[in-house]
C-alpha positions as CSV (number, residue, x, y, z in Angstrom):
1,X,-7.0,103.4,65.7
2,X,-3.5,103.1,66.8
3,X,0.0,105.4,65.8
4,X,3.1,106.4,67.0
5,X,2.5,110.5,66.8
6,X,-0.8,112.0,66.4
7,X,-0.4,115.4,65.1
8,X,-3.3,117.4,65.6
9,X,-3.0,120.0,63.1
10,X,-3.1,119.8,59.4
11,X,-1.1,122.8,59.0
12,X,2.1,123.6,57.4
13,X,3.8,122.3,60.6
14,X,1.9,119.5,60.9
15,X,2.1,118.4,57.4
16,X,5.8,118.8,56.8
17,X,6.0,117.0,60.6
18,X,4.0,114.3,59.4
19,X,5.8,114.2,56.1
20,X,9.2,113.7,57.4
21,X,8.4,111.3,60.8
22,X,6.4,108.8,57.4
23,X,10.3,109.4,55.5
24,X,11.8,108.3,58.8
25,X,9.9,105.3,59.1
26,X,7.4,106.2,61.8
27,X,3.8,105.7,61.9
28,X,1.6,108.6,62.0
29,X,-1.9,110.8,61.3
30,X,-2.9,114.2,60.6
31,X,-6.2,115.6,62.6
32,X,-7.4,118.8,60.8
33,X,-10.6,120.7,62.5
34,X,-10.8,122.5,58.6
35,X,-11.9,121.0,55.4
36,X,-8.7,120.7,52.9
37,X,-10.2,123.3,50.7
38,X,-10.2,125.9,53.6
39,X,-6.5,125.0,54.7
40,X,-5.7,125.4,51.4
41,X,-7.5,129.2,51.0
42,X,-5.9,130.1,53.8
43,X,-3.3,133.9,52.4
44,X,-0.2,133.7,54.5
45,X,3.1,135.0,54.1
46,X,5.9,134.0,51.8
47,X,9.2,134.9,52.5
48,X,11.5,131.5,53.8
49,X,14.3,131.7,55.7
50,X,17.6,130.0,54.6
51,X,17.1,127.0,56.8
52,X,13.2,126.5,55.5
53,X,14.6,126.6,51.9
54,X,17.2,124.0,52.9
55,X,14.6,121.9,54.5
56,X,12.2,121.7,52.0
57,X,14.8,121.1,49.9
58,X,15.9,117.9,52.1
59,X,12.6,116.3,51.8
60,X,12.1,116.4,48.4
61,X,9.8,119.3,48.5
62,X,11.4,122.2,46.6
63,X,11.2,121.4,43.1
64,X,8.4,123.9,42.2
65,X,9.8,126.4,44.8
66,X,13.4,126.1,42.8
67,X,11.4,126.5,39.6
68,X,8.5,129.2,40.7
69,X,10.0,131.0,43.6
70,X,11.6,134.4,44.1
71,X,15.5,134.3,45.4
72,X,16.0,137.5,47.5
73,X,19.1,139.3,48.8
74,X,17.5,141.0,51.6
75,X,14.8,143.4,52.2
76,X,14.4,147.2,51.3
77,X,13.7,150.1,54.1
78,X,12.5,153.5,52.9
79,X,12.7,155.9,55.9
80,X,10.5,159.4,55.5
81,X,13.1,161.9,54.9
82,X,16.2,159.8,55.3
83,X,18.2,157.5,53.1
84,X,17.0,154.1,52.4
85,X,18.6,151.3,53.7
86,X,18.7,147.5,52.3
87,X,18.7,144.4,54.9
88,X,21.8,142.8,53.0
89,X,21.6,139.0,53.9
90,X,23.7,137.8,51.1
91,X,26.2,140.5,52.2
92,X,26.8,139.6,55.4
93,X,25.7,135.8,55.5
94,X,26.5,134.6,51.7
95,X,22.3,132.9,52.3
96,X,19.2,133.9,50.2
97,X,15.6,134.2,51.3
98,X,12.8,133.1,49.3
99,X,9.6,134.8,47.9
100,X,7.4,131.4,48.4
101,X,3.9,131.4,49.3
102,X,2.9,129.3,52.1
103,X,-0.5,127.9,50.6
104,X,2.2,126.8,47.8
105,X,3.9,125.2,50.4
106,X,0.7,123.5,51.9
107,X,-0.5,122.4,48.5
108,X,3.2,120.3,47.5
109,X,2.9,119.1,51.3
110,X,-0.8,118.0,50.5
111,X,0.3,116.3,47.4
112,X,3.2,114.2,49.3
113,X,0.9,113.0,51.9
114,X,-1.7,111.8,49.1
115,X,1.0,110.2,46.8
116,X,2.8,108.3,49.7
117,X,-0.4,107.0,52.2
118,X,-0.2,109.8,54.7
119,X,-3.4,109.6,57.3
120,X,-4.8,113.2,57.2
121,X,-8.6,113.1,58.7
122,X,-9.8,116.6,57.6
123,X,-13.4,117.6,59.2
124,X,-12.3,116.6,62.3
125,X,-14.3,118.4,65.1
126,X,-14.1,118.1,68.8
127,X,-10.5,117.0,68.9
128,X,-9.7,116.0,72.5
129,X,-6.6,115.2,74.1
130,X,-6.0,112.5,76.7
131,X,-3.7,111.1,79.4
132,X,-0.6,113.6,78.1
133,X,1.5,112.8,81.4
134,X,1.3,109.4,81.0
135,X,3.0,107.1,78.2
136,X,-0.2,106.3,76.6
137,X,-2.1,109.4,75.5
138,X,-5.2,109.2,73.6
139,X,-7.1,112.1,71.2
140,X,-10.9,111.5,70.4
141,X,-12.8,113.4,67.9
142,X,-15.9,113.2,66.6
143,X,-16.7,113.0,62.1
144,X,-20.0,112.5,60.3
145,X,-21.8,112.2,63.6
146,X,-19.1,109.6,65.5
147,X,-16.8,109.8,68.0
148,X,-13.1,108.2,67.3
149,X,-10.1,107.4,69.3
150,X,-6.8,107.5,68.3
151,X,-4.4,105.8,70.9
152,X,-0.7,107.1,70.3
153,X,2.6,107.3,72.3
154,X,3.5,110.9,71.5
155,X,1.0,113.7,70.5
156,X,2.6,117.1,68.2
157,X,-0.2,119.8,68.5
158,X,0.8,122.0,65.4
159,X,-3.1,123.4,65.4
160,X,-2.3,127.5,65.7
161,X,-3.0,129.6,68.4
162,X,-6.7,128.7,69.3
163,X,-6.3,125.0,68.8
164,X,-6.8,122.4,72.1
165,X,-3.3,121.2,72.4
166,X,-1.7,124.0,74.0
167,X,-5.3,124.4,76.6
168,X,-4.8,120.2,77.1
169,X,-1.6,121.4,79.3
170,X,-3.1,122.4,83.0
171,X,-2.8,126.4,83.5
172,X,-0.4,125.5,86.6
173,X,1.9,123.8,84.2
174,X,2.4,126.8,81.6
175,X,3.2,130.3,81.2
176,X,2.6,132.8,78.7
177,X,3.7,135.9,77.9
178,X,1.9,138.2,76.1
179,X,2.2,141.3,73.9
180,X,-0.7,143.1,71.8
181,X,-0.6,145.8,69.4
182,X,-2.1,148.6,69.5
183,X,-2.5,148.4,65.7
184,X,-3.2,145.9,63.0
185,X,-2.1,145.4,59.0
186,X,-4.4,146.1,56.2
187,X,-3.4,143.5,53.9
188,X,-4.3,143.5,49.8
189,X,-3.4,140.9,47.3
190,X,-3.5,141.9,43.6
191,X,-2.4,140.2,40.5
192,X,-0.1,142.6,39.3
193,X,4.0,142.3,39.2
194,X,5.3,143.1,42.4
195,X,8.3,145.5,43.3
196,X,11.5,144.3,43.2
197,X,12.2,143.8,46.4
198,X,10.2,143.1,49.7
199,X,10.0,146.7,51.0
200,X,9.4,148.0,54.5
201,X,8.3,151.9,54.4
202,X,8.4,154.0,58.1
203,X,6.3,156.7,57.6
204,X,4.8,159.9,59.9
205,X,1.3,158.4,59.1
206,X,2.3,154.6,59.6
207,X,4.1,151.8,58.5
208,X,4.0,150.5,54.8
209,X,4.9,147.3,52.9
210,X,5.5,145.9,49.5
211,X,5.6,141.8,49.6
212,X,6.0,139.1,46.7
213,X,4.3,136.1,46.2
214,X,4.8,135.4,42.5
215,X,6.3,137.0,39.3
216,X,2.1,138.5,38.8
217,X,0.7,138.5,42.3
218,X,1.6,141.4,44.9
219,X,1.0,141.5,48.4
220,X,1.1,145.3,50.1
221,X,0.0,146.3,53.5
222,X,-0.3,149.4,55.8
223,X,-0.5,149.8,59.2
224,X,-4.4,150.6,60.5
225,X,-5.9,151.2,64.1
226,X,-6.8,147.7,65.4
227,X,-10.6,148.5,65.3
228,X,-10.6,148.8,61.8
229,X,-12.5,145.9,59.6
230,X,-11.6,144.9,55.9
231,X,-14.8,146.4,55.1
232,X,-14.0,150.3,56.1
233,X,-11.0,149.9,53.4
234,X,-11.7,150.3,49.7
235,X,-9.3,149.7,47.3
236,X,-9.4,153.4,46.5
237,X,-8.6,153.9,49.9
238,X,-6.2,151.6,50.2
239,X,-3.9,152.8,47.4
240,X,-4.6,156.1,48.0
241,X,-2.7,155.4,51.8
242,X,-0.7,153.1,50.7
243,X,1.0,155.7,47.9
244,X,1.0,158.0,49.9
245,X,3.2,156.4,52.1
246,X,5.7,154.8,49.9
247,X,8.6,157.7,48.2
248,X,7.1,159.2,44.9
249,X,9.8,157.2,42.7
250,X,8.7,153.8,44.4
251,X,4.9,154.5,44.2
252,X,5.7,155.5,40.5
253,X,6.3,151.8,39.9
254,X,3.6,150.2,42.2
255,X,1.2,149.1,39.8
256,X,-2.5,148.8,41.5
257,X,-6.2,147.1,40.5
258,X,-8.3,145.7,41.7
259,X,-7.8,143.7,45.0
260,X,-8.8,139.6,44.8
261,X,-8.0,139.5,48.6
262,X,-8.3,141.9,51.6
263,X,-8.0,140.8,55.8
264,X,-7.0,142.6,58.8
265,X,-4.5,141.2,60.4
266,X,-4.3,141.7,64.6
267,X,-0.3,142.0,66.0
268,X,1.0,140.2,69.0
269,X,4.1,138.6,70.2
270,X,2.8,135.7,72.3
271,X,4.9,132.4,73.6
272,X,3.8,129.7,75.8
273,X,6.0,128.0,78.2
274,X,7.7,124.9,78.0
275,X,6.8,123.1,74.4
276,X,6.3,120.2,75.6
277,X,4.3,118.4,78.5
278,X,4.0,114.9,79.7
279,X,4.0,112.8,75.8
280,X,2.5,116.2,74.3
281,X,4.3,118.8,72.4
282,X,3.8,121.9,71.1
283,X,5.3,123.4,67.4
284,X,4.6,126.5,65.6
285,X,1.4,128.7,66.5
286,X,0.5,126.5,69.2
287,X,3.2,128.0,71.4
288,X,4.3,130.9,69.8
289,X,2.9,133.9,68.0
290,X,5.4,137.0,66.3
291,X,4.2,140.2,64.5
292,X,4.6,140.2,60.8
293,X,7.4,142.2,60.8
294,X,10.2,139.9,60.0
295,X,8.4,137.3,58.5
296,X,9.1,134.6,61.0
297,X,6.2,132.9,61.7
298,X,6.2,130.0,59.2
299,X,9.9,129.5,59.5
300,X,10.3,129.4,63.5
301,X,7.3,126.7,63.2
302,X,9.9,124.8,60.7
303,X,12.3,125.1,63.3
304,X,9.7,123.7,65.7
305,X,9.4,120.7,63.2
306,X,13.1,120.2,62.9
307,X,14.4,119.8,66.6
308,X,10.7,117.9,67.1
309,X,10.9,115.8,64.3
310,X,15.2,115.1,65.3
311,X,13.5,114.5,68.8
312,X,11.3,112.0,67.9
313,X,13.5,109.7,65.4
314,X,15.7,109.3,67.6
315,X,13.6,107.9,70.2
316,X,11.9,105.6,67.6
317,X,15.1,104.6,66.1
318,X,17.6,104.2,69.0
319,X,15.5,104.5,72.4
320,X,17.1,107.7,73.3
321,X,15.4,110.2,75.3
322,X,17.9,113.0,75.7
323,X,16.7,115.2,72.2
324,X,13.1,114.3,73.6
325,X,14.3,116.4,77.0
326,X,16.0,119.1,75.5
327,X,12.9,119.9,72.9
328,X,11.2,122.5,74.5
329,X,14.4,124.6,76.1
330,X,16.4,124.1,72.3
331,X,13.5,125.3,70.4
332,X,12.6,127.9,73.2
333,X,16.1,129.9,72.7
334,X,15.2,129.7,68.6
335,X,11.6,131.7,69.8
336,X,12.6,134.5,72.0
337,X,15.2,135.3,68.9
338,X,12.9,135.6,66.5
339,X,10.2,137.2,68.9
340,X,13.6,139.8,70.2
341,X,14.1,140.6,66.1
342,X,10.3,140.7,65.4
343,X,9.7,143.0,68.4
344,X,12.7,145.2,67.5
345,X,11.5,145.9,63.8
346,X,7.9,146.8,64.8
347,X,9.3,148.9,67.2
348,X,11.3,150.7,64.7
349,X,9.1,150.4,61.4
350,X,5.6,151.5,63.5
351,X,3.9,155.0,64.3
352,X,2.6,153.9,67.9
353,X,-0.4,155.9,69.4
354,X,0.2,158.0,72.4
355,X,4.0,158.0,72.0
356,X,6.6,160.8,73.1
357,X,9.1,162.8,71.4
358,X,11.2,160.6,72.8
359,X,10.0,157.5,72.1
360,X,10.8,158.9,68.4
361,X,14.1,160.3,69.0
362,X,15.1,156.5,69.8
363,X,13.2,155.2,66.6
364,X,15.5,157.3,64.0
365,X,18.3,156.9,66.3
366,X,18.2,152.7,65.7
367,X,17.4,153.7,62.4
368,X,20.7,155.8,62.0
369,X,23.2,153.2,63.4
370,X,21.8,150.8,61.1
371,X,23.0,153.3,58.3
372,X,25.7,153.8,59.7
373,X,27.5,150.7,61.1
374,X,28.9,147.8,59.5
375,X,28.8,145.9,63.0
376,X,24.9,146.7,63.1
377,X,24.2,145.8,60.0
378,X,25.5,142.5,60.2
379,X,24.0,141.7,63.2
380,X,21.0,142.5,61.4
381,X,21.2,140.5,58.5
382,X,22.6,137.4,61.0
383,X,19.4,137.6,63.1
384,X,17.1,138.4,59.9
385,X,18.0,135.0,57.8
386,X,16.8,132.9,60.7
387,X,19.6,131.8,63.0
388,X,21.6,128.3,62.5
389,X,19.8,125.1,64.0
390,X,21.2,123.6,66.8
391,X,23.6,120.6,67.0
């Protein structure tokens, strides 16, 4: 087989890659390791920035978001024996998040690929990649028992953190740089209404949150030593913490059940450098991972799909190489923003083991100025929406 871009990866990334490099003209195929059923099981998080709205949006993707998602203002904090504060994006930006899950967004991007042709090979095992610093890569991978080639002239590896693409690039050629958690989130899903607004909670014990997903399915987590399994939590457990954490008037209104979904979910800030390599190039997981806190995981790999996907139309359309170049450093400086913000609010939000008075003292202190300062608050809500694409 023969394309321009194979995109290993049959992702979010990859699919909305793929989506927009077919609306553009340019031949393509998806490689996904995962049957379609399990991408599509897959419970991630659902708030978009601005500029994900917009793109979705763009490519004729955001009818059912317009009709079924959740336009928010910002996001609440509730700070143990302080006043509360609200993250006030339309404030300070006049731009609106939106409470969207991603396995929606996987499911309208499934649909587009099916209605227009798109090549997506689920089931794909052994993906290999080939020749990336020459001008004719190749990926093999083996279905049903045979091995196939796919020869290509670029290759996008959008397949998450323990995918091939990013190990295909020789150890000398990369660095990463790595920060683990020493605690995890207990994550619930329940099909009750959610809160009104998404709602960080700093508490003595731990962190807390209240998420959306739809107008009758809640998302809530607390923060849990990284040992702990799904299994040690029952849901009796888990609301008794997670009330416990949240200000009696606000767990007044949480209504609880019984959970349809439960994981534990590791925290790390992880990014691999550069993005791209030779005719390879990485986008979303593959390069990059951020803690939860934030929410920027899906939407700093749409901004990985944006400047790649600018990149690669223009050197299909016009012969120019210089967006091609500049990939890796432009979406580089988008990364270490959202891994500065996402590193800041865990920082602030989470009860770390071991820590000194201190180490406290400077917690409530952040805290404070943000209640305090117009300047900080902006700054804030400007870093929190997602930060303007590039030119």
């Amino acid at each position: 087989m023969k394309t321009q871009v194979c995109i290993i990866g049959g992702g979010p990334a990859g699919l909305m890659l793929s989506h927009i490099l077919d609306a553009n003209g340019i031949d393509n195929l998806v490689l996904e390791r995962q049957t379609k059923a399990y991408v599509l099981g897959r419970i991630r998080a659902g708030v978009l920035e601005h500029n994900t709205v917009e793109m979705l949006r763009d490519y004729g993707l955001g009818e059912r978001m317009d009709r079924e998602g959740m336009p928010k203002d910002g996001t609440q904090i509730l700070w143990e024996n302080r006043p509360d504060f609200f993250i006030d994006v339309k404030k300070w930006t006049g731009k609106q998040m939106m409470a969207w899950g991603q396995t929606y967004i996987t499911e309208d991007l499934y649909a587009a690929r099916e209605r227009d042709g798109g090549a997506v090979i689920c089931e794909a095992a052994d993906v290999t990649l080939h020749d990336i610093e020459s001008d004719a890569p190749h990926v093999t991978y083996v279905k049903d028992g045979t091995t196939h080639r796919i020869d290509c002239r670029f290759i996008a590896g959008c397949d998450g953190f323990h995918g091939p693409s990013r190990q295909a690039i020789p150890r000398s050629h990369r660095r990463e740089f790595l920060r683990e958690y020493p605690f995890g989130w207990m994550g619930v899903m329940v099909e009750k209404p959610p809160v009104s607004n998404f709602t960080y909670v700093y508490h003595s014990d731990g962190m807390a949150m209240a998420a959306q997903r739809t107008p009758m399915l809640s998302r809530y987590y607390v923060q849990a030593p990284i040992t702990d399994k799904p299994g040690d939590w029952s849901d009796d457990r888990f609301w008794e913490t997670l009330l416990h954490r949240f200000p009696p008037d606000v767990a007044a209104r949480i209504q609880t059940g019984p959970t349809i979904e439960k994981s534990m979910a590791p925290l790390r800030s992880f990014v691999s450098e550069p993005m791209r390599h030779g005719s390879l190039f990485l986008a979303g997981d593959s390069a990059h991972i951020v803690p939860p806190t934030g929410a920027k995981g899906l939407n700093l790999a749409f901004s990985d799909v944006f400047y790649l996907q600018r990149a690669l139309v223009a050197f299909f359309k016009t012969g120019q190489g210089a967006l091609i170049e500049r990939y890796s450093d432009t979406a580089l400086r988008r990364v270490w923003s959202a891994e500065n913000i996402s590193w800041r609010l865990t920082k602030m939000l989470h009860v770390f083991p071991g820590e000194d008075p201190f180490e406290q003292k400077i917690r409530e202190n952040d805290y404070d100025l943000l209640l305090h300062s117009e300047a900080a608050q902006h700054a804030l809500a400007y870093e929190y929406i997602g930060l303007p694409f590039e030119d």
